[in-house]
N, C-alpha and C positions, 0 to 999 in steps of 0.2 A: 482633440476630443478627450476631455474629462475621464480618467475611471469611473466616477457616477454612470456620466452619460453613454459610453460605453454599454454596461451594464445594461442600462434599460435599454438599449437596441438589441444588443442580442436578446433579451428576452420576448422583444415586440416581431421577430423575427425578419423572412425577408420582403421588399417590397418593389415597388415600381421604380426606386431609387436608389436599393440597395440590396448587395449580394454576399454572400459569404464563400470563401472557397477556403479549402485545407491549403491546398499545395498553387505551382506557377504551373498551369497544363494550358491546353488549349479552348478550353471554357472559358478561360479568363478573359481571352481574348476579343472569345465571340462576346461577352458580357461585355468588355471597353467599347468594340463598337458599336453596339444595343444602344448603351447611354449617350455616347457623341450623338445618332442618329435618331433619339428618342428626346428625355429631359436631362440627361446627366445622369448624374449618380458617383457610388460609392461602394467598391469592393474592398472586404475585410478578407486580408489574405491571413492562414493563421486562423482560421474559424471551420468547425462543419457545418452542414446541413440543418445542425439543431440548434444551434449558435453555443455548443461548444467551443472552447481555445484549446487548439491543439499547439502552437505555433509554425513559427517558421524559421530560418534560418535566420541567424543575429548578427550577421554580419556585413560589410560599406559593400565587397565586392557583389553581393547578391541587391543589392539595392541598386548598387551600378548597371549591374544585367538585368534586372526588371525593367530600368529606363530606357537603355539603349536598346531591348529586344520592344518595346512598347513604339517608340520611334521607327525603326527598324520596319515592322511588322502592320503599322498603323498609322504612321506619320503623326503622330498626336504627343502631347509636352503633359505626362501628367502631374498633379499636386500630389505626393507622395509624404506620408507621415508614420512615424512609426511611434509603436505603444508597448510597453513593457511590462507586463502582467505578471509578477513574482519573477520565476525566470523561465517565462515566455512572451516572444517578443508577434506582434498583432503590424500588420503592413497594411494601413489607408490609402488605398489606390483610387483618390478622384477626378472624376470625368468632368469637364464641361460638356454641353450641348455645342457642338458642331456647327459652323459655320458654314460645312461643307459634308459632301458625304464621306462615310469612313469606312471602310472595306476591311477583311480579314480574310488572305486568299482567295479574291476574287470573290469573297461572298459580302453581301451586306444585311444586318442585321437589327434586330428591334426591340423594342422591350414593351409586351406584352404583360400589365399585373407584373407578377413577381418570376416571369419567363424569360428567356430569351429565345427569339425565332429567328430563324432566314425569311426576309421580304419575298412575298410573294411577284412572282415576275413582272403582274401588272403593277405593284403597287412600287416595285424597283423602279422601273417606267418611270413614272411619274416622279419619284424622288430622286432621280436622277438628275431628268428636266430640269426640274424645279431649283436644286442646289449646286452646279457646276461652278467648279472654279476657275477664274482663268490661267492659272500653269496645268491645267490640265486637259484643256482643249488641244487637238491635234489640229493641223494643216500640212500642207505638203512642200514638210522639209525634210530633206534627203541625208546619210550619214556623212557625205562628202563636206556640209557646212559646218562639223562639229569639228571642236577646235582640240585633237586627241590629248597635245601637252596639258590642258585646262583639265580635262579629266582625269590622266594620270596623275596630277598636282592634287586634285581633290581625293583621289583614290589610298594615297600617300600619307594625306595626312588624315582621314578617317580611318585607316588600318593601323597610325602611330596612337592613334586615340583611344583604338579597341572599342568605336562603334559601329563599326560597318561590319556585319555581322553574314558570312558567307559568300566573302567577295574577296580575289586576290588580287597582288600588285602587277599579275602581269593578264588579268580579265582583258577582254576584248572589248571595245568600248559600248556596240550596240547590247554586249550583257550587263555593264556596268547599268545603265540607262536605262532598260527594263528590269531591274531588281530596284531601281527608284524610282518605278512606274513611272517615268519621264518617255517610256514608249507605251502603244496601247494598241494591240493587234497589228502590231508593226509598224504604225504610224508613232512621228515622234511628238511631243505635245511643246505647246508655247514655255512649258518652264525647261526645256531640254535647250530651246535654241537660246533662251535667254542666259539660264548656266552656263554655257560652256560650248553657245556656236562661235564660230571666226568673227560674223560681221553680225551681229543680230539687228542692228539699225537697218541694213536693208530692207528687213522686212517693218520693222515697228521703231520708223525714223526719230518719232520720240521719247522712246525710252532708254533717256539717259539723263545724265546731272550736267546743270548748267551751274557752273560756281563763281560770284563775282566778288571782285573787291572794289569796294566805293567808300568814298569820304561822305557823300550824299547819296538821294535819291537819283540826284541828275548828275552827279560828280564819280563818273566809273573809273577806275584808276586801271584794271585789269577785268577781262573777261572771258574764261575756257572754258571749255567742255571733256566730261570725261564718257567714254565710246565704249564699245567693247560689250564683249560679255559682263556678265554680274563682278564676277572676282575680279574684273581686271576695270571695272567703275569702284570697285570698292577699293584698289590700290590707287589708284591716279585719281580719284575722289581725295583723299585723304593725304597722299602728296601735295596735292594745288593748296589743299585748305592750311596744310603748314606751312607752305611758302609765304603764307598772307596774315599769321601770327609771330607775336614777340617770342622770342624764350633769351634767356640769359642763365649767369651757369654759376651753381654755388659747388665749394671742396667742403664736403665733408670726409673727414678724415684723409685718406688719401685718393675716395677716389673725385672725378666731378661729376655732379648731379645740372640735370636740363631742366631747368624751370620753366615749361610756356605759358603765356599768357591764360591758358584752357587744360584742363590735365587733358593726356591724351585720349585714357580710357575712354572718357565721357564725350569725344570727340568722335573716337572710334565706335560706341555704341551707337551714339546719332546719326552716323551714315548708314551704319547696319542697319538699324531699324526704319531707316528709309528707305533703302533696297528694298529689303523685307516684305515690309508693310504697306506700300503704296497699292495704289487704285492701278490696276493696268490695267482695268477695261478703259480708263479715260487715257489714250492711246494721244488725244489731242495736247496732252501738260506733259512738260517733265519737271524731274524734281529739280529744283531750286536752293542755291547755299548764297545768303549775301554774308557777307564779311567786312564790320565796319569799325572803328577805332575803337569802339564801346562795346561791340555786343556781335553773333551771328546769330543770323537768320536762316533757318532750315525751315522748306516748305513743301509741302507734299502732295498729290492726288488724291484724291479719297478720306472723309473723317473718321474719327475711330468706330469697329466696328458694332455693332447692337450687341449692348448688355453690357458695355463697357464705359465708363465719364470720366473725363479729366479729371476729376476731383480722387479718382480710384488709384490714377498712373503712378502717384508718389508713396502708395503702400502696395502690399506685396496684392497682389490679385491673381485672377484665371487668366489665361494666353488665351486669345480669339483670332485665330489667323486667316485672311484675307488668302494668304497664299502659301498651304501648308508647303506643297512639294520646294516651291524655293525654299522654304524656315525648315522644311527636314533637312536639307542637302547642307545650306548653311553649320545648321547643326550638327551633322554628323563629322564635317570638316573643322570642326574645333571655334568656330567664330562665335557662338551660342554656345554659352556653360548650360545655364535654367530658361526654361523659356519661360515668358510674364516678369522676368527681373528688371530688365536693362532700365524702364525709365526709373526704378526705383534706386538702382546702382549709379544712373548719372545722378541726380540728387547727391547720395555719400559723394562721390568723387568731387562732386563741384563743394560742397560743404568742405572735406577735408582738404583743398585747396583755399578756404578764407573766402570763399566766390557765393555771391547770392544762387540760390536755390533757380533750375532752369525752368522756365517759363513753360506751359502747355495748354495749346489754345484748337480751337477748331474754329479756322476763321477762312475766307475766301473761296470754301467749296472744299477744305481741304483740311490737312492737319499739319501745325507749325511748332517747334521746338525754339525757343529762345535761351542762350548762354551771355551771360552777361558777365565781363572782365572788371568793371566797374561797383566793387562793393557800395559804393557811395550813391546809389542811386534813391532817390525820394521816399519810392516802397518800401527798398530794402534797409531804410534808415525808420520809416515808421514802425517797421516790424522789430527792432533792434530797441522800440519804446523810445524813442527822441521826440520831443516837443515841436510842435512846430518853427519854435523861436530857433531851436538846435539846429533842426534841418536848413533852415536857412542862413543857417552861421555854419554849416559843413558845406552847401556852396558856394557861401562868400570867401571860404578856407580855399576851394577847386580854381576858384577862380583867381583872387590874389595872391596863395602862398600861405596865407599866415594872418592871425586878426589877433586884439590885444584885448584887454576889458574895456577898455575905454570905446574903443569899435564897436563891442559888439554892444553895449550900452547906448551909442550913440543909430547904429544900426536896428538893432530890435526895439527899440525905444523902452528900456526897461531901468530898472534903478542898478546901483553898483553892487548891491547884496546881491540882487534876484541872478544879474549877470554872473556873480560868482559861484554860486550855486551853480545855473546851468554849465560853466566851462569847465566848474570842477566832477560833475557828473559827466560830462564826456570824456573826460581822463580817465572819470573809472570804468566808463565802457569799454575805453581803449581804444576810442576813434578818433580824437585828441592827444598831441603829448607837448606838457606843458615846458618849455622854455624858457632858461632864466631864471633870477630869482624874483623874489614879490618885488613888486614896485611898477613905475614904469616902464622897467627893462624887459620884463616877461611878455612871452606871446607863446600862441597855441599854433601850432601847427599839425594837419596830419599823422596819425603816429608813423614813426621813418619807416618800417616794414613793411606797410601797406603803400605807403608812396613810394617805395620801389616797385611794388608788385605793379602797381596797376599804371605803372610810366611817369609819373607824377614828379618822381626828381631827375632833371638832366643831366646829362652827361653821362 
């Protein structure tokens, strides 16, 4: 937000979207869950009741604790921005509208005009009905099916994080579990047995990841499944999926570095956010990883959710979560830095890797991520500004090795200028590197760094 525009908000005061508070209290609170459960909004923290700037505290640790007690207290990822008005500093604390209901202390709240209220108990009722998520439906699961080491593990490293805010390393596990509302009047709820039960397929046989490697559609080469609890599908997820990529090893300096085929990061967030994010009411699919010489395929239950389009996932946007209490837990265990990041962080990762930008489709009922190892792909060459003559002289390059002028003249059916022209413009893209001297001893081949990366030279 502008200093201008700033300005004319405080002067227009507060509204059905927007609140002002001095200080972090417990109003704040009640106000984040008002806009989740109402239209959104926007509280200026650092402001009074008149739309004075009093400020706030200017410093990363207080911004850290605004996030992790908002989480903490709300299970909610807010957009937080800060503004610096001579030397006072203004805290943007924005809401999306809620996918789900959002509670503060067992109350839930609403935003009335320029008020906040507690829901009246009939109108609770019905919003409740209405918005249920499923990690937070209960059934009758007992504390004997939880899996205590999984909890300690999650406990351990939310306490190393300094998000887990009023929980110690030696909590008993049914406290653990009811301060992340994963119990509910002592029933434990479907995201409890999914984190951190023994066997959670007993009860919901399909939710797990099926991970294949194939040469084809009909050519499987390998076919596993990973089981378990969440944490322990997100380790043997991501194990099988490296067993089934290149990596090869460069020294720099003295130490060696792991090149794989996929940076991991972006490997690692694509499972995450299929955990995450997936449809569990559709109890019939599980997720899906194929894994093939070019490209994997990640496939998921559920499209993305209302308010959100693929065309939004590759800049920075709102978090919409499907299934807050799994993405809080994740979160508070260190697996989630920002929530609404990741598909924008796989993007960099595969970018600063020399890899075309990941795919994101909502196709088969569901929602699919594609990573492609293959810069040389058709798309990925038109978007790169290659001609169509190009494109097809960087296949005929895939396929034989190497092409000369006189090829690609005899192939694109073009003159020996026009030829040279285009092979000398793929030199300077650098998807070409030209071999030889002029004459007919010269030929173009792939530049050699990319035809390592992407398996293209043997041996």
């Amino acid at each position: 937000m502008e200093e201008k525009e700033l300005k004319r908000v405080l002067t227009s005061g507060e509204t059905e979207t927007l609140e002002f508070k001095e200080s972090l209290n417990k109003a704040v609170y009640e106000t984040i869950s008002a806009f989740a459960n109402t239209k959104g909004g926007t509280i200026l923290l650092g402001v009074n009741n008149r739309g004075g700037i009093v400020g706030v505290e200017p410093s990363t640790r207080f911004l850290e604790d605004l996030t992790n007690r908002v989480v903490n207290k709300l299970s909610l990822y807010p957009e937080i921005e800060t503004m610096d008005i001579g030397d006072k500093r203004i805290i943007a604390v924005k809401i999306a509208r809620s996918g789900y209901p959002v509670s503060y202390e067992a109350r839930y709240y609403e935003r009335v005009g320029n008020t906040t209220r507690e829901m009246s108990p009939e109108k609770l009722q019905a919003f409740l009905l209405r918005r249920k998520t499923w990690d937070s439906l209960t059934d009758g699961f007992s504390l004997e099916q939880m899996d205590t080491e999984t909890i300690r593990r999650f406990v351990r490293l939310a306490v190393e994080r300094n998000r887990l805010i009023d929980v110690s390393l030696d909590e008993l596990p049914e406290v653990v579990l009811g301060k992340l509302e994963l119990m509910t009047d002592g029933k434990l709820t479907n995201g409890a047995i999914l984190l951190f039960g023994k066997n959670p397929q007993k009860h919901f046989i399909n939710l797990c990841v099926r991970i294949g490697r194939l040469k084809t559609e009909t050519t499987i080469i390998d076919d596993k499944w990973a089981k378990g609890n969440l944490f322990q599908q997100f380790d043997e997820t991501l194990n099988i999926v490296k067993q089934h990529i290149g990596v090869r090893y460069e020294i720099k300096e003295v130490e060696r570095e792991d090149i794989w085929d996929y940076p991991l990061p972006a490997l690692r967030e694509a499972v995450l956010n299929a955990l995450v994010h997936r449809d569990y009411f559709n109890i019939a699919n599980f997720t899906t990883i194929k894994v093939y010489d070019d490209h994997i395929w990640f496939s998921n239950p559920g499209g993305l959710p209302e308010g959100i389009t693929v065309e939004q996932l590759k800049r920075p946007h709102q978090s919409y979560l499907r299934n807050p209490l799994i993405a809080k837990v994740f979160y508070l265990a260190g697996y989630i830095e920002q929530y609404g990041s990741g598909t924008v962080r796989m993007v960099e990762w595969m970018k600063e890797a020399g890899l075309p930008e990941p795919e994101y489709k909502e196709e088969l009922g569901g929602f699919s991520v594609y990573f492609y190892k293959d810069i040389y792909t058709e798309e990925n060459l038109r978007k790169m500004g290659l001609n169509e003559r190009q494109i097809k002289a960087v296949m005929y390059v895939k396929e034989k090795g190497k092409i000369t002028n006189k090829e690609y003249q005899d192939t694109m059916g073009v003159s020996k200028p026009m030829a040279t022209i285009d092979l000398k413009n793929l030199v300077e893209k650098k998807v070409f590197e030209k071999l030889g001297t002029t004459g007919r001893g010269t030929e173009y081949t792939l530049l050699v760094e990319r035809r390592a990366n992407y398996g293209l030279i043997k041996g």
